[in-house]
PDB file of N, H, CA, C and O in Angstrom:
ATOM      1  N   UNK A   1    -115.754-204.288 -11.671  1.00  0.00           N
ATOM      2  CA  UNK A   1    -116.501-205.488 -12.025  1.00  0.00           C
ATOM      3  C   UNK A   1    -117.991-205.182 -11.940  1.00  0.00           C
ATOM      4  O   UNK A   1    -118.750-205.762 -11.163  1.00  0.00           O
ATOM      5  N   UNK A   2    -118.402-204.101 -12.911  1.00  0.00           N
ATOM      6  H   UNK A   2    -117.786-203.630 -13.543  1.00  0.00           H
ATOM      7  CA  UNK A   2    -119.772-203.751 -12.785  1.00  0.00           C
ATOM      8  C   UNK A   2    -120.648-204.043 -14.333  1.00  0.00           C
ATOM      9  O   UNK A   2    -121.004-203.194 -15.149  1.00  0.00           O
ATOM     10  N   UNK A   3    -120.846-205.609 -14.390  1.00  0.00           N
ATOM     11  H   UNK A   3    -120.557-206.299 -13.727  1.00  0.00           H
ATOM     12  CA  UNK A   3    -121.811-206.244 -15.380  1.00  0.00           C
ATOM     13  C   UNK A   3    -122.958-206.145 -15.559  1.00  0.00           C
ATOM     14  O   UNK A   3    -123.735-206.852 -14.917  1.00  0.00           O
ATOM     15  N   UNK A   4    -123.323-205.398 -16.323  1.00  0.00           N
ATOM     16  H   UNK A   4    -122.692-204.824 -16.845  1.00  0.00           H
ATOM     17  CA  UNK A   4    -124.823-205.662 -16.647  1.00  0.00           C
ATOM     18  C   UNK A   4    -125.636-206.757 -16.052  1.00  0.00           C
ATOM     19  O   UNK A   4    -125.288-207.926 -16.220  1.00  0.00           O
ATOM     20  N   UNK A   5    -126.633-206.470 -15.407  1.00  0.00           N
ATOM     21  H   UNK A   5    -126.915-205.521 -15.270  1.00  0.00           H
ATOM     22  CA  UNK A   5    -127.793-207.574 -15.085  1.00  0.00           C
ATOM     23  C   UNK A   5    -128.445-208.668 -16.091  1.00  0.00           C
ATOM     24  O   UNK A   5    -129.000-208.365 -17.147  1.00  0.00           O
ATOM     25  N   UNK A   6    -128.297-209.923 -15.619  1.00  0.00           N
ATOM     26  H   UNK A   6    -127.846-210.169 -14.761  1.00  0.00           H
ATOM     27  CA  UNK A   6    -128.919-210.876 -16.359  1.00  0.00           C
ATOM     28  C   UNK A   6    -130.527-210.577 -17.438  1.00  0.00           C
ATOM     29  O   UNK A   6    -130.886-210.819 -18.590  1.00  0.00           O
ATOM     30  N   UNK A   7    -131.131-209.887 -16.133  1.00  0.00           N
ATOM     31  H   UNK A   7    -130.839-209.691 -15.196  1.00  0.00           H
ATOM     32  CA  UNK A   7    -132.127-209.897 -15.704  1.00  0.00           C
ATOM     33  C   UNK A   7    -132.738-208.161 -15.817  1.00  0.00           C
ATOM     34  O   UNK A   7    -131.874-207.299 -15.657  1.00  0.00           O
ATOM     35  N   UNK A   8    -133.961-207.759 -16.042  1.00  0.00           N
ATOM     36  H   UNK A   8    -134.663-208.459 -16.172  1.00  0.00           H
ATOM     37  CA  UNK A   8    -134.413-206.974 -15.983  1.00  0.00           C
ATOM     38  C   UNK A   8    -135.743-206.669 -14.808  1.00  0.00           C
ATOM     39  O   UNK A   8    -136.027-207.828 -14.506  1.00  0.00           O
ATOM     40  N   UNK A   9    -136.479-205.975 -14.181  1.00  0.00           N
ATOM     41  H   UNK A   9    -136.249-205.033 -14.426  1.00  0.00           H
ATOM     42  CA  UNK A   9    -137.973-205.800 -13.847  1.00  0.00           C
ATOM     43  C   UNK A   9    -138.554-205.357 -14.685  1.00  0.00           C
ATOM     44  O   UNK A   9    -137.914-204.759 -15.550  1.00  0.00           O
ATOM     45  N   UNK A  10    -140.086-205.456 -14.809  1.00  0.00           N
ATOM     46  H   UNK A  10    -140.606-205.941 -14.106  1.00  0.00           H
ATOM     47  CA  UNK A  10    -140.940-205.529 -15.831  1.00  0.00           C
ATOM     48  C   UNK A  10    -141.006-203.690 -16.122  1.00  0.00           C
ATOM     49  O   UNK A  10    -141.374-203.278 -17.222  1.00  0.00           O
ATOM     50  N   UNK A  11    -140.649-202.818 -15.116  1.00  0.00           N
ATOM     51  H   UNK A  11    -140.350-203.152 -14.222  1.00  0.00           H
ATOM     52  CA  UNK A  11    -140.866-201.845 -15.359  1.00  0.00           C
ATOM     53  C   UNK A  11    -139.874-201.137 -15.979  1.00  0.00           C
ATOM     54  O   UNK A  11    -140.083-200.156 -16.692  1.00  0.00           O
ATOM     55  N   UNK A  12    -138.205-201.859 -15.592  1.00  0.00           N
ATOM     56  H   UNK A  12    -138.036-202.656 -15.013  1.00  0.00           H
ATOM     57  CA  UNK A  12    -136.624-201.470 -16.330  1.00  0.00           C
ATOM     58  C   UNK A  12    -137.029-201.751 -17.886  1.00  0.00           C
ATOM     59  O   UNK A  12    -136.677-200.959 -18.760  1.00  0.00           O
ATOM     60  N   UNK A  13    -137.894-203.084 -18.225  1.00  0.00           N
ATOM     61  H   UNK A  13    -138.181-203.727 -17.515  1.00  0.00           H
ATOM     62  CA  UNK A  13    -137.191-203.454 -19.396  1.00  0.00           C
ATOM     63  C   UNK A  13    -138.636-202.404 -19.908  1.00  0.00           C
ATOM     64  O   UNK A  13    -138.125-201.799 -20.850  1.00  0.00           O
ATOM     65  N   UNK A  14    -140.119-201.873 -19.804  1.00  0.00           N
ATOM     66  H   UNK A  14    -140.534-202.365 -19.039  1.00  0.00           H
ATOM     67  CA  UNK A  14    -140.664-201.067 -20.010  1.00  0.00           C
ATOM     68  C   UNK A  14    -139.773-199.908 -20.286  1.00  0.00           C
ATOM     69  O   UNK A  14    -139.382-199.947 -21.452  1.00  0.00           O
ATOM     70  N   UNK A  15    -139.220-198.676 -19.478  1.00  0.00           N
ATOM     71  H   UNK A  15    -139.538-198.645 -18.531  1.00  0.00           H
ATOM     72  CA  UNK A  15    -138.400-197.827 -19.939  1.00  0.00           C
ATOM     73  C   UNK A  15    -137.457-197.993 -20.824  1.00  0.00           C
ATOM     74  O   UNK A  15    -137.298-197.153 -21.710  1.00  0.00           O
ATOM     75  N   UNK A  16    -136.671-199.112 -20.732  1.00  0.00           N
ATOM     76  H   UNK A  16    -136.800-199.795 -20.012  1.00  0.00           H
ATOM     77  CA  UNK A  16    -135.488-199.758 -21.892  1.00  0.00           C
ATOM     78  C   UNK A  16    -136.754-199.683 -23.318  1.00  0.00           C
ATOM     79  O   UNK A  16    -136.402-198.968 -24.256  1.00  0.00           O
ATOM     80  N   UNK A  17    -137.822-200.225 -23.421  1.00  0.00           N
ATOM     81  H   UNK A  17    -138.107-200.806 -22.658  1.00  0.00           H
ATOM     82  CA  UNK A  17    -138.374-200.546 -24.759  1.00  0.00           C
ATOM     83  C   UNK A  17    -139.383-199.188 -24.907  1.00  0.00           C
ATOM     84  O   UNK A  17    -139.893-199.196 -26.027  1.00  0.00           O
ATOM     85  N   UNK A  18    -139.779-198.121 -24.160  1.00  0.00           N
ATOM     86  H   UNK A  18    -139.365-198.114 -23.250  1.00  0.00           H
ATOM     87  CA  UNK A  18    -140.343-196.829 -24.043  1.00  0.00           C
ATOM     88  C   UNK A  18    -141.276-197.004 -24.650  1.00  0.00           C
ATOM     89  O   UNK A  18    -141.806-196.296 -25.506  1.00  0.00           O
ATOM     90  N   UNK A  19    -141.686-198.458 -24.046  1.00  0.00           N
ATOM     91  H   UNK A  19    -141.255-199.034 -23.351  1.00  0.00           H
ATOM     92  CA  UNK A  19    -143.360-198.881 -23.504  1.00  0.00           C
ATOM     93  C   UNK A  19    -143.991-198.429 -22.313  1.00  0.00           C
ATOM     94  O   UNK A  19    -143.301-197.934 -21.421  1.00  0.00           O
ATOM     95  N   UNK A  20    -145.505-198.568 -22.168  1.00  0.00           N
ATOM     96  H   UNK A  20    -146.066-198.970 -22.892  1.00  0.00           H
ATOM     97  CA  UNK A  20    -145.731-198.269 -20.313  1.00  0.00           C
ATOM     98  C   UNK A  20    -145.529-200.058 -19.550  1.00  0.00           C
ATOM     99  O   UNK A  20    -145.440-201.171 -20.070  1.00  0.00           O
ATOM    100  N   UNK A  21    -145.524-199.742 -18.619  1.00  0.00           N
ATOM    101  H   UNK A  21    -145.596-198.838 -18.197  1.00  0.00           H
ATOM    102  CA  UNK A  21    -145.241-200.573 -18.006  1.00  0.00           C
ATOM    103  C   UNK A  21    -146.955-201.984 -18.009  1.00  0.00           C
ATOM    104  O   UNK A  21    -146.924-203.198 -18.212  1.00  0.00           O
ATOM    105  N   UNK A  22    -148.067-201.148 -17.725  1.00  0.00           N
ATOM    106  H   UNK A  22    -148.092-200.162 -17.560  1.00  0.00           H
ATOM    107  CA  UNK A  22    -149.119-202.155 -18.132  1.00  0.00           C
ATOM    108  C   UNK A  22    -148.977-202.898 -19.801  1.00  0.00           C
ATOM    109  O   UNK A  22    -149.396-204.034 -20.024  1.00  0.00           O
ATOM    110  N   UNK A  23    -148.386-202.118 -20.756  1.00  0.00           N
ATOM    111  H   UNK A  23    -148.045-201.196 -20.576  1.00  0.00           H
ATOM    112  CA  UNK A  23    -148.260-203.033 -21.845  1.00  0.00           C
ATOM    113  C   UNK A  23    -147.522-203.923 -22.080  1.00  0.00           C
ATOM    114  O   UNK A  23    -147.696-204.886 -22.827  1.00  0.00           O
ATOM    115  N   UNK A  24    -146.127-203.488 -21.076  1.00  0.00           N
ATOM    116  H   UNK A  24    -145.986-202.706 -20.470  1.00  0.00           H
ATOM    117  CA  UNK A  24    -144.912-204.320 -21.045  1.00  0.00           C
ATOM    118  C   UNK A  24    -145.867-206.072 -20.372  1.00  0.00           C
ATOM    119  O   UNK A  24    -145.831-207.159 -20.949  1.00  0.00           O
ATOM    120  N   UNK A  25    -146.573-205.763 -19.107  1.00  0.00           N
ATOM    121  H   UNK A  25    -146.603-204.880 -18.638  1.00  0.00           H
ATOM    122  CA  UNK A  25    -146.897-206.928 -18.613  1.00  0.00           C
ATOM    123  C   UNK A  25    -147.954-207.344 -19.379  1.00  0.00           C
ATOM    124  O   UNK A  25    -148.608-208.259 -18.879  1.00  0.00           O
ATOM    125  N   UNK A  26    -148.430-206.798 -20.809  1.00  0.00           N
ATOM    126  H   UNK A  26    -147.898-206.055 -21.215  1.00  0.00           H
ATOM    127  CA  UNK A  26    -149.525-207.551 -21.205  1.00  0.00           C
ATOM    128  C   UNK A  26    -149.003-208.189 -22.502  1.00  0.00           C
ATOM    129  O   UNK A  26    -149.715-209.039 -23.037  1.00  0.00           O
ATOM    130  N   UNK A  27    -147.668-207.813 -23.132  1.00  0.00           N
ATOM    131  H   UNK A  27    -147.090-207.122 -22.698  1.00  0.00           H
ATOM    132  CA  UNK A  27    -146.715-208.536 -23.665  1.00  0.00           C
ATOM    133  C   UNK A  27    -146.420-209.671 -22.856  1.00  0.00           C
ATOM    134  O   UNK A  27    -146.406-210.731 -23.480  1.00  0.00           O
ATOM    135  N   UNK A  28    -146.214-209.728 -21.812  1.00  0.00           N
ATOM    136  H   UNK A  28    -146.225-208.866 -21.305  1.00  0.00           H
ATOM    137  CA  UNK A  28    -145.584-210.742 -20.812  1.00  0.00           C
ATOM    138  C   UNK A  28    -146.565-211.611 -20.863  1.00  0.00           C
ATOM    139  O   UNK A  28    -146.319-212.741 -21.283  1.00  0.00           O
ATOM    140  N   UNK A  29    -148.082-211.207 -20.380  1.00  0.00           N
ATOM    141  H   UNK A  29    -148.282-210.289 -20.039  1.00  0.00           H
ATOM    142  CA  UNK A  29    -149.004-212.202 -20.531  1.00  0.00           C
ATOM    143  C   UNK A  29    -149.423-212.726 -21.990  1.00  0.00           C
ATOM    144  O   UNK A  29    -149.971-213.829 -21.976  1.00  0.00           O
ATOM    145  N   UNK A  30    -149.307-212.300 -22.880  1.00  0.00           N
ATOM    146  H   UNK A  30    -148.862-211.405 -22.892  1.00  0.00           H
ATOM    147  CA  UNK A  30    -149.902-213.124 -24.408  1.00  0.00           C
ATOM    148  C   UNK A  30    -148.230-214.143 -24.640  1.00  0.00           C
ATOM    149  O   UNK A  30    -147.957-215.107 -25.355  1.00  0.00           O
ATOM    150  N   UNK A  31    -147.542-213.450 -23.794  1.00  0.00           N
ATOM    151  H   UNK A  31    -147.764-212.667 -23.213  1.00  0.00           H
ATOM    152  CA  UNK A  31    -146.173-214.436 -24.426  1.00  0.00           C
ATOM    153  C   UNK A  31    -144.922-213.919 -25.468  1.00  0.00           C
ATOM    154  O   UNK A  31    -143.824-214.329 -25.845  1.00  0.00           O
ATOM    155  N   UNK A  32    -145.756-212.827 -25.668  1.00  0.00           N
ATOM    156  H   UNK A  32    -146.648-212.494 -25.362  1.00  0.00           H
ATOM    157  CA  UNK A  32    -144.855-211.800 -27.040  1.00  0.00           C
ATOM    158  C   UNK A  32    -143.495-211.407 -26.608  1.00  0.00           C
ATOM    159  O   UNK A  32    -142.542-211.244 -27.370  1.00  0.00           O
ATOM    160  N   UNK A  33    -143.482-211.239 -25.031  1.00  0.00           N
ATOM    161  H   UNK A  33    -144.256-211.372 -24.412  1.00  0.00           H
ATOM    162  CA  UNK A  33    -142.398-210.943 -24.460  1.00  0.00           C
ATOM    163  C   UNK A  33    -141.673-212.102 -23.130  1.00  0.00           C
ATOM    164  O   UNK A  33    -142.199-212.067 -22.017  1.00  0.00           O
ATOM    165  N   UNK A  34    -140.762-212.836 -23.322  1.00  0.00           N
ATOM    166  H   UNK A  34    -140.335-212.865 -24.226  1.00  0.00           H
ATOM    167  CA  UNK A  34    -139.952-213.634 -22.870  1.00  0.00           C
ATOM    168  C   UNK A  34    -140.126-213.087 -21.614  1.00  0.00           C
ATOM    169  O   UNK A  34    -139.958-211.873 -21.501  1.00  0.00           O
ATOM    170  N   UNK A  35    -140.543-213.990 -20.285  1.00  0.00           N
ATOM    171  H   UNK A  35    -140.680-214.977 -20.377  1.00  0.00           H
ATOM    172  CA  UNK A  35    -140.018-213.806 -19.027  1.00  0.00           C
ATOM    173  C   UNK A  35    -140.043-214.874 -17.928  1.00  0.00           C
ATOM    174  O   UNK A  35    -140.773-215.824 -18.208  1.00  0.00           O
ATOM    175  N   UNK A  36    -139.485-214.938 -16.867  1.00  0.00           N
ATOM    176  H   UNK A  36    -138.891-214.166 -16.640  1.00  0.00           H
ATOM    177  CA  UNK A  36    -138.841-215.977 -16.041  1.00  0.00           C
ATOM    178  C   UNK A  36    -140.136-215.229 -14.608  1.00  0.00           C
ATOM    179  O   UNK A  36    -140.246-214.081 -14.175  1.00  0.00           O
ATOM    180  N   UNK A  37    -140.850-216.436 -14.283  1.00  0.00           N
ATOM    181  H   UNK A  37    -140.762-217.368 -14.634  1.00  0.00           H
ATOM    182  CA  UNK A  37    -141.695-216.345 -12.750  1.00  0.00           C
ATOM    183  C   UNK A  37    -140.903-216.781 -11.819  1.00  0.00           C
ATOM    184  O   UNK A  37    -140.326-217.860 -11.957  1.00  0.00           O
ATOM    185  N   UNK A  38    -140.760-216.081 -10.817  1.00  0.00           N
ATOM    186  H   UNK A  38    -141.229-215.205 -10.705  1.00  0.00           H
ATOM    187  CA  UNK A  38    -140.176-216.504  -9.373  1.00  0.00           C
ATOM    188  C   UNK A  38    -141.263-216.194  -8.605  1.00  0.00           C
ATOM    189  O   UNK A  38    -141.588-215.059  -8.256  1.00  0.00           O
ATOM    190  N   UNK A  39    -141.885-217.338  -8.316  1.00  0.00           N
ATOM    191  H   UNK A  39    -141.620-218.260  -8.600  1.00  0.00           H
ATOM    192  CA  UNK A  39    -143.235-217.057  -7.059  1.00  0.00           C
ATOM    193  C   UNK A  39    -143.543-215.932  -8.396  1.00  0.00           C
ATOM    194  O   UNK A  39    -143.408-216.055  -9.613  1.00  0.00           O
ATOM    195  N   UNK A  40    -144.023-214.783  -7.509  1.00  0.00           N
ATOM    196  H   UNK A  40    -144.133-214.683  -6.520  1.00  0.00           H
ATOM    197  CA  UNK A  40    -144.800-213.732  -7.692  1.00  0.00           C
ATOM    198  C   UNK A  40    -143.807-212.598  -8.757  1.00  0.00           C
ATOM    199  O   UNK A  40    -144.219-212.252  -9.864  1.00  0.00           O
ATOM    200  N   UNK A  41    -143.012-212.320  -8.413  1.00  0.00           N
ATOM    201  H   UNK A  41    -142.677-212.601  -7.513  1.00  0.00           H
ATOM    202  CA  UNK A  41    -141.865-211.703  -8.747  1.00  0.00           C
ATOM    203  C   UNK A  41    -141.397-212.475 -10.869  1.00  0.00           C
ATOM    204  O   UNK A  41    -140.948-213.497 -11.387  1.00  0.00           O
ATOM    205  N   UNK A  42    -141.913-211.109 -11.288  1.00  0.00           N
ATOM    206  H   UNK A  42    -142.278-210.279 -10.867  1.00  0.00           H
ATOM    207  CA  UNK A  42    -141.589-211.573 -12.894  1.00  0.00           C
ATOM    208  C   UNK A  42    -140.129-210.493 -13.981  1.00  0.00           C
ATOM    209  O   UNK A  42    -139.957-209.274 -13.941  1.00  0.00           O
ATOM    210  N   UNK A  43    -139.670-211.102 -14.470  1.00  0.00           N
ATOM    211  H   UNK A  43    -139.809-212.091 -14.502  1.00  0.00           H
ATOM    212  CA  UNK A  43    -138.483-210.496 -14.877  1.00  0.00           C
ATOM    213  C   UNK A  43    -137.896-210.947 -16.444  1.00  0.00           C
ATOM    214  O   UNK A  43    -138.022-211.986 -17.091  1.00  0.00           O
ATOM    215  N   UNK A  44    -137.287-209.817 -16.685  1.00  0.00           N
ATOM    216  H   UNK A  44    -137.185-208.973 -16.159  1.00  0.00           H
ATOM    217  CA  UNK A  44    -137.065-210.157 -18.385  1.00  0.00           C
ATOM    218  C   UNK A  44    -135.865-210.263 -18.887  1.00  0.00           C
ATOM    219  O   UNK A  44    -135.149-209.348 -19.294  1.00  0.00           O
ATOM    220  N   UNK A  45    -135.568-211.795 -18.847  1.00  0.00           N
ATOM    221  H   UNK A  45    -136.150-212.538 -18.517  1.00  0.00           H
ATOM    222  CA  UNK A  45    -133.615-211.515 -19.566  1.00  0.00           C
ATOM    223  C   UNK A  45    -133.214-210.810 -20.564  1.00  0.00           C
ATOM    224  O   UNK A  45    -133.617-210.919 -21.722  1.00  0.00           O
ATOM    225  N   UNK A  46    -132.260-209.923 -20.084  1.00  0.00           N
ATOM    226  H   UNK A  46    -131.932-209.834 -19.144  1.00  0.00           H
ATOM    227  CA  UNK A  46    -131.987-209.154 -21.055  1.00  0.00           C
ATOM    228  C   UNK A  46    -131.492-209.288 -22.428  1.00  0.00           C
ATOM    229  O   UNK A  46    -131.534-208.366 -23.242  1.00  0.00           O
ATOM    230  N   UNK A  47    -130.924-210.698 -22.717  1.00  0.00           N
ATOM    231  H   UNK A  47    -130.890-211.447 -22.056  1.00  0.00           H
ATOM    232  CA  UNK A  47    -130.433-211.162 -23.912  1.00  0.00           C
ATOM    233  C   UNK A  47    -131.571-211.208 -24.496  1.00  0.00           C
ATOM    234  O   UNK A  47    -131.480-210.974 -25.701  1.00  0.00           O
ATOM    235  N   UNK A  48    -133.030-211.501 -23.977  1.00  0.00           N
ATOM    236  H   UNK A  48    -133.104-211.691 -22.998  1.00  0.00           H
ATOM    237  CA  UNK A  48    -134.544-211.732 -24.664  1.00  0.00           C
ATOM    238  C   UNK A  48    -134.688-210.670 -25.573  1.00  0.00           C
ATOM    239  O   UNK A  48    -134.871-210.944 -26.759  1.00  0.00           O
ATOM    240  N   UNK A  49    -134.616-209.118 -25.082  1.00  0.00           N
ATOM    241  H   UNK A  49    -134.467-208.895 -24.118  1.00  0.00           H
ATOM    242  CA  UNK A  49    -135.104-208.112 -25.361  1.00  0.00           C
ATOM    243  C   UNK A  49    -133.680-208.041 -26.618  1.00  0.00           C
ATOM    244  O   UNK A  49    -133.953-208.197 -27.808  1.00  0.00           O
ATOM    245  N   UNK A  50    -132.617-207.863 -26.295  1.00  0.00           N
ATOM    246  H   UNK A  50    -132.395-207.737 -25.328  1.00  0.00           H
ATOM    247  CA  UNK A  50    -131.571-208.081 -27.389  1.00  0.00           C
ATOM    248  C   UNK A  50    -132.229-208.712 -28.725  1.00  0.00           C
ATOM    249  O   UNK A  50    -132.473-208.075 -29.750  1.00  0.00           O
ATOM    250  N   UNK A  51    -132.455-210.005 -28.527  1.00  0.00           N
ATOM    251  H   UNK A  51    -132.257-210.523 -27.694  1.00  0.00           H
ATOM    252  CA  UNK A  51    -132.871-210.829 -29.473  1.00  0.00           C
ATOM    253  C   UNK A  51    -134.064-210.152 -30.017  1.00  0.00           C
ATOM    254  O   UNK A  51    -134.023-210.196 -31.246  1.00  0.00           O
ATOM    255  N   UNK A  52    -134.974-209.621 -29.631  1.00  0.00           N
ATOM    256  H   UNK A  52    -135.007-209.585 -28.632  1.00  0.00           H
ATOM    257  CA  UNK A  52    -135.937-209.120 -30.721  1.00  0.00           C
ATOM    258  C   UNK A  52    -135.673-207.720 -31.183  1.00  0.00           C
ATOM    259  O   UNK A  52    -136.028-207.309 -32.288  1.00  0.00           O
ATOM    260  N   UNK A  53    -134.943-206.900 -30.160  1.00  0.00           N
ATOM    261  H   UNK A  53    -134.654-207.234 -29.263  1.00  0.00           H
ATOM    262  CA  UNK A  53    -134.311-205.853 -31.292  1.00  0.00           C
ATOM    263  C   UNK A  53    -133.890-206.375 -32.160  1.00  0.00           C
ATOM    264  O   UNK A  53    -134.569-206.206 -33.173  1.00  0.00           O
ATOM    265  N   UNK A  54    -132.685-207.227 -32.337  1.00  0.00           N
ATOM    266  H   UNK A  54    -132.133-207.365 -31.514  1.00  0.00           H
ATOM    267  CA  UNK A  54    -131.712-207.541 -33.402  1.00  0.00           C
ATOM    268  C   UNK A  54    -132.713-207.845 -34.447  1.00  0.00           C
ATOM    269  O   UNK A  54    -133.157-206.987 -35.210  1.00  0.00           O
ATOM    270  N   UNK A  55    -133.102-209.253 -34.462  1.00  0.00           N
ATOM    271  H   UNK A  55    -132.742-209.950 -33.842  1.00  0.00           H
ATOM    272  CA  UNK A  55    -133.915-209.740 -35.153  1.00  0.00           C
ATOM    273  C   UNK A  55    -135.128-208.348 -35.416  1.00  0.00           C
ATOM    274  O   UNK A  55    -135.824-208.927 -36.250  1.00  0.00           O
ATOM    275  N   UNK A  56    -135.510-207.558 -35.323  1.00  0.00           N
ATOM    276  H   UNK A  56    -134.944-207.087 -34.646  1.00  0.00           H
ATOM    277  CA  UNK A  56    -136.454-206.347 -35.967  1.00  0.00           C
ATOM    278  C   UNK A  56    -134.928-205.341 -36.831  1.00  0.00           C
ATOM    279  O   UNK A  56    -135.056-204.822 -37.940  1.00  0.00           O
ATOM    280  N   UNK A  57    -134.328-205.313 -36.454  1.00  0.00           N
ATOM    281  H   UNK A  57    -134.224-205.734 -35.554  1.00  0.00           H
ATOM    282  CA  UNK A  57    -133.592-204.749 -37.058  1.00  0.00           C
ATOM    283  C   UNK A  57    -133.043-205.604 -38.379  1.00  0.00           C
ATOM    284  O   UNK A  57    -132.987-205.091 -39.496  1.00  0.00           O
ATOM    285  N   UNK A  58    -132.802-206.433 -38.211  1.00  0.00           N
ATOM    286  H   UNK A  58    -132.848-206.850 -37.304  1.00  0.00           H
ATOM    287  CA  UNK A  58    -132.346-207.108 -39.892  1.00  0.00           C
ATOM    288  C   UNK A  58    -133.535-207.143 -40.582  1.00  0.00           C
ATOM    289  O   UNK A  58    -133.443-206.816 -41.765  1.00  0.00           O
ATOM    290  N   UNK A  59    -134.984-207.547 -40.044  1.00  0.00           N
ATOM    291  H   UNK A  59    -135.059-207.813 -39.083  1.00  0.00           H
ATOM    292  CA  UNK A  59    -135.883-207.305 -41.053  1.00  0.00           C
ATOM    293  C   UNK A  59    -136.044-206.383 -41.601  1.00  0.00           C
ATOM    294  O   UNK A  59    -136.286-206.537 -42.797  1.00  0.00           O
ATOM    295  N   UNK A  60    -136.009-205.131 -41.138  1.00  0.00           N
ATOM    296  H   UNK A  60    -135.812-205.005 -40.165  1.00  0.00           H
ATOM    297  CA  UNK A  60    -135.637-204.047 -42.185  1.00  0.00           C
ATOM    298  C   UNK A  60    -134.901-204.243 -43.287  1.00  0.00           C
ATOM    299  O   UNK A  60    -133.825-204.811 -43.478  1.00  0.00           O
ATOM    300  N   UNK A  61    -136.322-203.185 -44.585  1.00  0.00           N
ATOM    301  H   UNK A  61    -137.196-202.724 -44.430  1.00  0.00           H
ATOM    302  CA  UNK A  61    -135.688-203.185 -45.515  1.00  0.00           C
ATOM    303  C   UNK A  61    -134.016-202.347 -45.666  1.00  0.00           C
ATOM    304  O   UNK A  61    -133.835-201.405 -44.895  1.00  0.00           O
ATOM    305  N   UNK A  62    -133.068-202.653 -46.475  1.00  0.00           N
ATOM    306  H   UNK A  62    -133.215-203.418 -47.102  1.00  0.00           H
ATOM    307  CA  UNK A  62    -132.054-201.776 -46.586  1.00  0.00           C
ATOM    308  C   UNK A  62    -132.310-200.309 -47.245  1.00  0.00           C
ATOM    309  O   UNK A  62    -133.172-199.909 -48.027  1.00  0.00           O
ATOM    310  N   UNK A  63    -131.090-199.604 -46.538  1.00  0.00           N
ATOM    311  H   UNK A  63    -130.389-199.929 -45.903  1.00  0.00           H
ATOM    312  CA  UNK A  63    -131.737-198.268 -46.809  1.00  0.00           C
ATOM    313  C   UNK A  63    -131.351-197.886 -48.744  1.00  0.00           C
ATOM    314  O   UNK A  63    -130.413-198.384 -49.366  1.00  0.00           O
ATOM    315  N   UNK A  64    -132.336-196.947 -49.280  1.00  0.00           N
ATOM    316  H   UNK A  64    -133.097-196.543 -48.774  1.00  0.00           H
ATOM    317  CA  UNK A  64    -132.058-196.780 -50.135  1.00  0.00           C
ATOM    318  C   UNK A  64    -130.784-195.701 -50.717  1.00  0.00           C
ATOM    319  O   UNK A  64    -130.555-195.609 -51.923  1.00  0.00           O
TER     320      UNK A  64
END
């Protein structure tokens, strides 16, 4: 019973998107990137990051 995390840290979902981690949180701050504040402690649902792969991926044109 070993499920994937809801939830990411700003620096997991950085390596997951092979961003640095200061850009990941400056996505976080303009809003570009979905995340949940607890107190101090900031984190990125992982269905978030799903959703804008997917969605970048269908905008692609089809291949020729």
């Amino acid at each position: 019973m070993n499920e994937p995390r809801l939830t990411l840290t700003v620096g997991e979902a950085a390596k997951l998107l092979r961003l640095s981690r200061a850009f990941t949180y400056e996505l976080v701050a303009r809003g570009e990137l979905p995340s949940l504040r607890f107190g101090r402690r900031v984190v990125i649902p992982r269905i978030a990051i799903e959703r804008i792969l997917n969605d970048s991926v269908d905008a692609l044109p089809p291949p020729a």
